[in-house]
C-alpha positions in Angstrom: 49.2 0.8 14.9 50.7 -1.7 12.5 49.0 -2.8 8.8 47.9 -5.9 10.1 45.5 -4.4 13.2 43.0 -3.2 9.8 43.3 -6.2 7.3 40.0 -4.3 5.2 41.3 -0.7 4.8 44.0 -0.7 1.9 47.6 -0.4 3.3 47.8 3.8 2.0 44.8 4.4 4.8 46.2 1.6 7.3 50.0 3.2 7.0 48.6 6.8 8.1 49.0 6.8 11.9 46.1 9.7 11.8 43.8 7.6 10.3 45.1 4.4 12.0 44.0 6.4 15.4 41.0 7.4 14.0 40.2 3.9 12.7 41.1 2.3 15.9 38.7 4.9 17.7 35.7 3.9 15.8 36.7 0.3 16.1 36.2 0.2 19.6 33.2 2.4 19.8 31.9 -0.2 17.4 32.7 -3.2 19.4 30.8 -1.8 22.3 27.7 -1.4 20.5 25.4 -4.4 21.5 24.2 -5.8 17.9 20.5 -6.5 19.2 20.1 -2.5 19.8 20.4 -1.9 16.0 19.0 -4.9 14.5 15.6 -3.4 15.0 14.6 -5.8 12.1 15.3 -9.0 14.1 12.0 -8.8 15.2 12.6 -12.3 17.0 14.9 -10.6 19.2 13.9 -6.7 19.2 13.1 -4.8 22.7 9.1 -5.1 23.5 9.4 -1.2 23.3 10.5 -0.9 20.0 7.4 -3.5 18.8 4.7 -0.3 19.0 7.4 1.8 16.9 7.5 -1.0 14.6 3.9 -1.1 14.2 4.1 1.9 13.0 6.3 1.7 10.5 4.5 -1.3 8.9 1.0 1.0 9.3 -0.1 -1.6 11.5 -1.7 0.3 14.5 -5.1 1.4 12.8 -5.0 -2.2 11.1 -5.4 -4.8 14.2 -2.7 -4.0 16.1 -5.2 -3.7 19.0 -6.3 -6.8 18.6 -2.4 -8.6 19.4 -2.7 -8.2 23.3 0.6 -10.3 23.6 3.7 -9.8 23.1 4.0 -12.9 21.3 1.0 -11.9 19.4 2.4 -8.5 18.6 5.5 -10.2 16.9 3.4 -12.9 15.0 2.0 -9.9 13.1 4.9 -7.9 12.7 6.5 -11.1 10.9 3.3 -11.0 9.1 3.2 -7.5 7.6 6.3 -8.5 6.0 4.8 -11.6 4.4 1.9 -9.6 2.8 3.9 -6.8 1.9 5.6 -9.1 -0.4 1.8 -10.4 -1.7 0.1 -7.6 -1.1 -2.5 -7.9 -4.2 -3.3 -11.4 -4.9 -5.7 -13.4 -2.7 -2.9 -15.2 -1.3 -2.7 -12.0 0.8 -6.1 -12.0 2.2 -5.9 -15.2 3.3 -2.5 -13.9 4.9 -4.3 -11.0 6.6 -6.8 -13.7 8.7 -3.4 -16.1 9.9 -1.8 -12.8 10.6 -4.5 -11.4 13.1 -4.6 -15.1 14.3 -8.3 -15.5 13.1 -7.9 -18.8 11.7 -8.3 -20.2 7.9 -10.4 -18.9 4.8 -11.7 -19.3 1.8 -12.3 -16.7 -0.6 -14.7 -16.9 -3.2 -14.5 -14.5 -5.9 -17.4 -13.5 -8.1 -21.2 -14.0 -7.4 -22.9 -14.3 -10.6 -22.5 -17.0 -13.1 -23.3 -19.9 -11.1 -24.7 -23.3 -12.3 -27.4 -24.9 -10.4 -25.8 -28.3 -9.9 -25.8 -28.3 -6.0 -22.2 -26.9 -6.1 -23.2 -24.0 -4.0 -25.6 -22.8 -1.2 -28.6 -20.7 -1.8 -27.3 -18.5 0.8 -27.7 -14.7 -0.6 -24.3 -14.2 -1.9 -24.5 -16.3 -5.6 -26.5 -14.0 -7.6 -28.2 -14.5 -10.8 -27.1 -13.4 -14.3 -24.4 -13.7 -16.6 -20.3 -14.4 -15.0 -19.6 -10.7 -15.9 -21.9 -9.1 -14.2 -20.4 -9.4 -10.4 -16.6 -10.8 -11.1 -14.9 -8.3 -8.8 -16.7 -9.0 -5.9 -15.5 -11.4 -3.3 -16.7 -13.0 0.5 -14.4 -14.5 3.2 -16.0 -17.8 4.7 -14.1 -17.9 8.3 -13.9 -21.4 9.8 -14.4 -19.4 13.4 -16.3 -16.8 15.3 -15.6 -13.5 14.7 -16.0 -10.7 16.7 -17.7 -7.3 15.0 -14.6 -6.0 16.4 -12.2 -8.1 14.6 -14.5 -8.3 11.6 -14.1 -4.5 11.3 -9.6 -4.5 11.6 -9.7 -7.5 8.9 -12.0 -5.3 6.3 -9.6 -2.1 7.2 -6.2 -4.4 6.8 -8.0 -5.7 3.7 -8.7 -2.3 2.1 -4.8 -1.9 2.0 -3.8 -5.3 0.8 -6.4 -7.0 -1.4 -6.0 -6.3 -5.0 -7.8 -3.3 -5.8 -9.9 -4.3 -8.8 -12.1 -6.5 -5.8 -14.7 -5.2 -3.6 -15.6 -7.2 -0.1 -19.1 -8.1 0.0 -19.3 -9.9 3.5 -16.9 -11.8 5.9 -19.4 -14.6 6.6 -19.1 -17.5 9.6 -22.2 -19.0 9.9 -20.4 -22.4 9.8 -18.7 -21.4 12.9 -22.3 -19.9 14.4 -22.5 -18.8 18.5 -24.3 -22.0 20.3 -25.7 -21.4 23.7 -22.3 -22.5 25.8 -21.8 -19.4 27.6 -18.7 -18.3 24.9 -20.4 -15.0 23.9 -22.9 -12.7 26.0 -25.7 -10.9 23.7 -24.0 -7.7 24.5 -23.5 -6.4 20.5 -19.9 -8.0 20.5 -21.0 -10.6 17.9 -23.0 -11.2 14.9 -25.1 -14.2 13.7 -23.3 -14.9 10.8 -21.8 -12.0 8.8 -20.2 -8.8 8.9 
């Protein structure tokens, strides 16, 4: 093999006929390798049987992975976990735990004591009475949809792991987005009236 076949080893190693053989042997053992099978990270892209294996990896399967029943779902929170591993801590990352479980917009509101009475918020058991510093670390999720009791229950485990740890979940609450009589939930202990 001639110096020019290698133009990245130094021109010692590409001179040396062993190591031009053995250079030439891993070359084409290389080129064979399809680059999707090791580009497990391209998750775009990556087998369907790898996405489980993934999940994994990401300590996704006690965290909502059941609730992703499609493949397309499945990689939509994969894509996730990497977003909120890079926020994990901050409320930006609960927020990021409801898009990723594809359970639609929140707000969080953080502390429950300390509020005026100017109208600004609902007499609806969560404000409490008392001075700001008395309930600061304490936090509710207003969903914009229906919930499920299961989905309420993987978004307060995913939570656990990713909300900053200084804050304690009082309720997920969604009785803005309450169950109406239009045959979209049976009363079969799937759903709640309004909080989890």
């Amino acid at each position: 093999m001639s110096e020019g076949e290698f133009p990245d080893l130094p021109a010692v190693l590409a001179g040396d006929e062993r190591f031009a053989a053995l250079a030439g042997m891993w070359a084409s053992r290389l080129a064979a390798i399809d680059p999707q099978d090791v580009l497990v990270r391209w998750i775009e892209r990556v087998d369907v049987s790898l996405l489980p294996l993934l999940a994994e990896e990401y300590s996704l399967l006690d965290d909502g992975w059941d609730l992703a029943e499609t493949e397309q779902a499945q990689r939509a929170m994969l894509q996730g976990a990497i977003r909120l591993h890079r926020i994990k801590g901050t409320p930006a990352a609960i927020r990021e735990v409801f898009h990723m479980l594809g359970l639609g917009d929140v707000v969080v509101e953080e502390g429950r004591s300390g509020r005026r009475r100017d109208g600004a918020c609902r007499r609806d058991g969560y404000a409490m009475r008392g001075v700001r510093e008395g309930h600061w670390a304490e936090y509710r999720i207003k969903c914009s949809r229906q919930l499920s009791i299961k989905q309420a229950a993987a978004a307060r485990r995913l939570l656990a792991s990713v909300a900053p740890a200084r804050c304690w979940l009082v309720e997920i609450n969604f009785a803005d987005a309450a169950l109406i009589r239009n045959g979209f939930a049976r009363r079969d202990g799937s759903y709640t009236r309004g909080s989890v």
